[in-house]
C-alpha positions in Angstrom: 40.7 86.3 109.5 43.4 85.3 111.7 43.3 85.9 115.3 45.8 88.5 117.2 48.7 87.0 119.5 46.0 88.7 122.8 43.0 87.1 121.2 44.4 83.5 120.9 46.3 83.8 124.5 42.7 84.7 126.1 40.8 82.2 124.2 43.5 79.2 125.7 43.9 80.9 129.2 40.0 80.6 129.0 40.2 76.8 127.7 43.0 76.0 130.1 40.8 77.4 132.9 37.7 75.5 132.6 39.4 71.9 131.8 42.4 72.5 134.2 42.1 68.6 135.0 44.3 68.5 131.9 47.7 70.2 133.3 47.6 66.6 135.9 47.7 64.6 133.2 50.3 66.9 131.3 52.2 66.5 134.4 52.1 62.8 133.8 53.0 62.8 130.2 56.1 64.7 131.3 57.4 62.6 134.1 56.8 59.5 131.1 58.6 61.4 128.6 61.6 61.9 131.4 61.6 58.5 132.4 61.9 56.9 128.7 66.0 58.3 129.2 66.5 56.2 132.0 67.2 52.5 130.7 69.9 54.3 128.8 71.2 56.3 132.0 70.9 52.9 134.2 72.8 50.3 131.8 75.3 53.1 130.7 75.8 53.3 134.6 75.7 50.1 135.5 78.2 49.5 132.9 80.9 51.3 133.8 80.7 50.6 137.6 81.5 47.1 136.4 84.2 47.8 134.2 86.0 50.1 136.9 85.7 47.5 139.6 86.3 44.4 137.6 89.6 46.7 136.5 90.2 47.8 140.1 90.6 44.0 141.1 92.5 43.2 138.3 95.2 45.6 138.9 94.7 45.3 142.6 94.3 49.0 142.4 92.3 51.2 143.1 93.2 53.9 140.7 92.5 51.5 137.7 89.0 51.9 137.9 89.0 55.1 136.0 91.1 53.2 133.0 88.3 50.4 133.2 85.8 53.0 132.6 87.1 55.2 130.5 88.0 51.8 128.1 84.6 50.9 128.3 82.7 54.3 127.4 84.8 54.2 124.8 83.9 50.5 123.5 81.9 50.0 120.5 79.9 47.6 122.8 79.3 50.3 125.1 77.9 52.9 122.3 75.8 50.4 120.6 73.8 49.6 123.7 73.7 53.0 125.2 73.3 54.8 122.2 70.8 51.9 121.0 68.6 52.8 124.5 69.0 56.2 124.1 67.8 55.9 120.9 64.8 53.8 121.6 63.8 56.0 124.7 64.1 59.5 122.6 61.4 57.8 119.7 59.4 56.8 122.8 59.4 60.1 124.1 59.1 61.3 121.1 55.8 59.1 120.4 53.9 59.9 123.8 54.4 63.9 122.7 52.7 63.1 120.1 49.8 61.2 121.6 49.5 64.0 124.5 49.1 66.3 121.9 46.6 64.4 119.8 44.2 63.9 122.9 44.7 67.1 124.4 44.4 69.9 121.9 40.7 68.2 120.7 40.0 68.9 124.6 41.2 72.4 124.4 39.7 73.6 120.9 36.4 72.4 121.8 36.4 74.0 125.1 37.2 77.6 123.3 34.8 77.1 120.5 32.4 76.8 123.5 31.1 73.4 123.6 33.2 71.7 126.0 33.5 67.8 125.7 35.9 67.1 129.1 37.9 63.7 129.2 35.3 62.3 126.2 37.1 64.7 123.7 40.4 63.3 124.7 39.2 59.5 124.4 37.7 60.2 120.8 40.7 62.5 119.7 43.7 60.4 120.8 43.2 57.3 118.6 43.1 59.3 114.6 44.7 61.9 115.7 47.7 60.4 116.8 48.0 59.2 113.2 47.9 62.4 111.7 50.0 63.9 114.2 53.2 61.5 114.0 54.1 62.0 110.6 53.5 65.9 111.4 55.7 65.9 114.3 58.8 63.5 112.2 58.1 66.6 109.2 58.5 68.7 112.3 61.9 67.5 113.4 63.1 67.5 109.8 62.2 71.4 109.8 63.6 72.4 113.6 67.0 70.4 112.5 67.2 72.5 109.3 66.7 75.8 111.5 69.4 74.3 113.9 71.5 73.9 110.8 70.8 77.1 109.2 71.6 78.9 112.4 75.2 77.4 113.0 76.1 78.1 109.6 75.5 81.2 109.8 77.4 81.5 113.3 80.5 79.6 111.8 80.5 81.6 108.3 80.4 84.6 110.3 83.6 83.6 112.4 85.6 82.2 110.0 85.2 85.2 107.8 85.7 87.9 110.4 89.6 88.1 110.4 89.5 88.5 106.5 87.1 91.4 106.8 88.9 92.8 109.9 92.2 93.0 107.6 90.7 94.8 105.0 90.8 98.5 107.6 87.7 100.5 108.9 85.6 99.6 105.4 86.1 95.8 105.9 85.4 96.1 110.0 82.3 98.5 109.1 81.2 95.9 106.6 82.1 93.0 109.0 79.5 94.7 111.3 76.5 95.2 108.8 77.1 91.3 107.8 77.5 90.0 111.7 74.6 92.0 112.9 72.1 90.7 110.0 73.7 86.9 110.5 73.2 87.1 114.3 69.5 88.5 113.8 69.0 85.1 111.0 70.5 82.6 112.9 68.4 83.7 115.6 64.9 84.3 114.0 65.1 81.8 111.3 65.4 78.7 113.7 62.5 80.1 116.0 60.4 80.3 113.0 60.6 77.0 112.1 60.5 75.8 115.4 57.5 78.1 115.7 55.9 76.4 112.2 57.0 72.8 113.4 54.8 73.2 116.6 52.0 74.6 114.4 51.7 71.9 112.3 51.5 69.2 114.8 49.0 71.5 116.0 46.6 71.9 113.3 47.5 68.0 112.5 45.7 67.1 115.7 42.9 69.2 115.0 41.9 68.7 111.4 41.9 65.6 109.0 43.0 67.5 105.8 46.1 66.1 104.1 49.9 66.8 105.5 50.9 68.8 102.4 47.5 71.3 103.0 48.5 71.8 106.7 51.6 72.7 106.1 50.4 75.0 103.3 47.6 76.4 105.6 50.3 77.3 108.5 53.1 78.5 106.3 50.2 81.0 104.8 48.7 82.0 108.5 52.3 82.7 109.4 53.0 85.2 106.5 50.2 86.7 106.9 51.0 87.3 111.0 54.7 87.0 111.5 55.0 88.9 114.8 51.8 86.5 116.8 53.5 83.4 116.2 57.3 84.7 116.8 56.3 86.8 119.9 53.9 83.9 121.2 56.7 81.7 120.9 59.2 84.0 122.6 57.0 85.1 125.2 55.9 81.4 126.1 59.7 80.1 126.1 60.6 82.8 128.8 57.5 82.2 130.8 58.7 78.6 131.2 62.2 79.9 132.3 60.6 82.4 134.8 58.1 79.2 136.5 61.1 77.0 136.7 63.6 79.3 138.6 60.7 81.1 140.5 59.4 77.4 141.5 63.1 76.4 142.2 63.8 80.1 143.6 60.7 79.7 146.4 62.0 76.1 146.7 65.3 77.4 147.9 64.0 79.6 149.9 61.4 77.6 152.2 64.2 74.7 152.3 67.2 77.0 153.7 65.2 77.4 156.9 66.7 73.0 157.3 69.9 73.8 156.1 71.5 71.7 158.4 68.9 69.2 158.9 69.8 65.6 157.6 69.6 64.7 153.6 67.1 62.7 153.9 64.6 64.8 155.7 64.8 67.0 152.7 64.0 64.6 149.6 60.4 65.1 150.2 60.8 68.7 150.2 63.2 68.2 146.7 60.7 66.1 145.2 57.8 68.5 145.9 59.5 71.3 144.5 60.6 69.7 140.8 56.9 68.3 140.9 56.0 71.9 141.2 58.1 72.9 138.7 57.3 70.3 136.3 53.3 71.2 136.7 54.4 75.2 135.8 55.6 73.7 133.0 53.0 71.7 132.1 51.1 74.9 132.6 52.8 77.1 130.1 52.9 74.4 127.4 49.4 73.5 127.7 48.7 77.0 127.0 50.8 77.6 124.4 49.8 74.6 122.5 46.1 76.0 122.6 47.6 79.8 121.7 48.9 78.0 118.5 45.4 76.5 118.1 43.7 79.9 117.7 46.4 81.1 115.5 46.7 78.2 113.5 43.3 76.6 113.1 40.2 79.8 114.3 38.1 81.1 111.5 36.5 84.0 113.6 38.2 85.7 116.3 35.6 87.7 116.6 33.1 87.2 119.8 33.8 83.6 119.3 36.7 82.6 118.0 35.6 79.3 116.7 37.7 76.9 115.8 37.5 73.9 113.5 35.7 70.6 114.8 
């Protein structure tokens, strides 16, 4: 039997609670992830500062910076090492979601199934897990660009074939309508779901050792047979992000217009605390949404327990 959407929310609110060390070190992970754009950010910068000045002093004109730059972000020198960085910083971030996850749901399924295993569960969970999880997380990309895909198709299609329909007189408008509304309602659900399904594999990829092709089997089954907990969970959990970050940044705003006019630098401590504070809400949310997806995806008995698979 497969929990309900309230079931598995308690059961990770419950885990989340008693090993809360772990939204720290999801704090952590998240800064890292950030940080892996920033050799891209730096030499693309650093780049076209020299090209504008070196074309400034050239010219002996000031205004020929922006030619110098706009000439070099537009080099093939240029997008082969920025895209190259950007590149290698987006499989890097890529790679530490995937060890975060592998050492951190093992933490969090133990914890609701009861026997709680603190820091040793991530320490014995990271190392396999993180090869089971990588190739579940590429399969995972492969199946959010295809809902991406999907979903502008049917956006475009829809477009390009309203004026035809439009021509046709009140029939072809009526029909227009019928067709836009069901598009709009695919190229909505559709990508969520397999967003939705993406995150559930690496889930139950961190959490069993059964073969790729039987997790995804296993998930696509759980999430026929209960639609609505893993579509809601993931709506509900993507606009409980959005509400910590602007009430975080709203509060922020707030306690910081009091030194409106005090000096810039006087407030970058302030600043900094605030996204740090906002980061950690995230951190928060996702932590316990990945262990919501745990109990959807991997309990056999959300009963009194809700055990979940060693």
């Amino acid at each position: 039997m497969i929990p309900s959407l309230g079931t598995s929310v308690r059961l990770s609110l419950y885990a989340l609670r008693r090993e809360a060390w772990l939204s720290a070190l999801g704090l952590l992970a998240a800064g890292a992830r950030r940080a892996s754009s920033l050799p891209a950010l730096a030499a693309g910068g650093a780049l076209l500062l020299r090209a504008g000045l070196a074309a400034a002093l050239a010219r002996g004109d000031p205004r020929g910076a922006l030619d110098g730059a706009v000439a070099m972000a537009t080099s093939p020198r240029f997008l082969g090492i920025v895209g190259g960085l950007w590149l290698a910083g987006a499989v890097a971030a890529g790679a530490l979601r995937a060890a975060w996850v592998a050492g951190a749901l093992p933490v969090l399924a133990t914890s609701m199934a009861g026997a709680p295993r603190g820091s040793a569960g991530l320490v014995d969970g990271l190392p396999g897990g993180f090869l089971r999880v990588l190739p579940a997380a590429v399969l995972g990309l492969a199946l959010e660009a295809s809902g991406l895909l999907f979903g502008a198709s049917l956006l475009g299609g829809t477009l390009l074939l309203g004026p035809r329909a439009l021509s046709g007189g009140a029939g072809g408008a009526a029909a227009l309508a019928a067709a836009g509304a069901l598009a709009l309602t695919l190229a909505v659900a559709v990508p969520v779901a397999l967003f939705t399904a993406a995150e559930a594999l690496v889930v139950r990829a961190a959490l069993t050792q059964e073969p790729l092709a039987s997790a995804l089997a296993e998930v696509t089954r759980r999430m026929v047979a209960r639609p609505g907990a893993f579509l809601l969970g993931a709506l509900l959990f993507g606009a409980a992000a959005v509400a910590a970050s602007v009430a975080v940044q709203g509060a922020g705003g707030l306690a910081t217009g009091f030194a409106a006019g005090a000096p810039a630098a006087a407030l970058v401590g302030p600043q900094m605390m605030i996204g740090a504070a906002a980061a950690l809400g995230a951190a928060v949310v996702d932590l316990a949404w990945l262990g919501t997806l745990a109990a959807l995806c991997c309990a056999r008995d959300p009963g009194a327990s809700g055990s979940l698979p060693a």
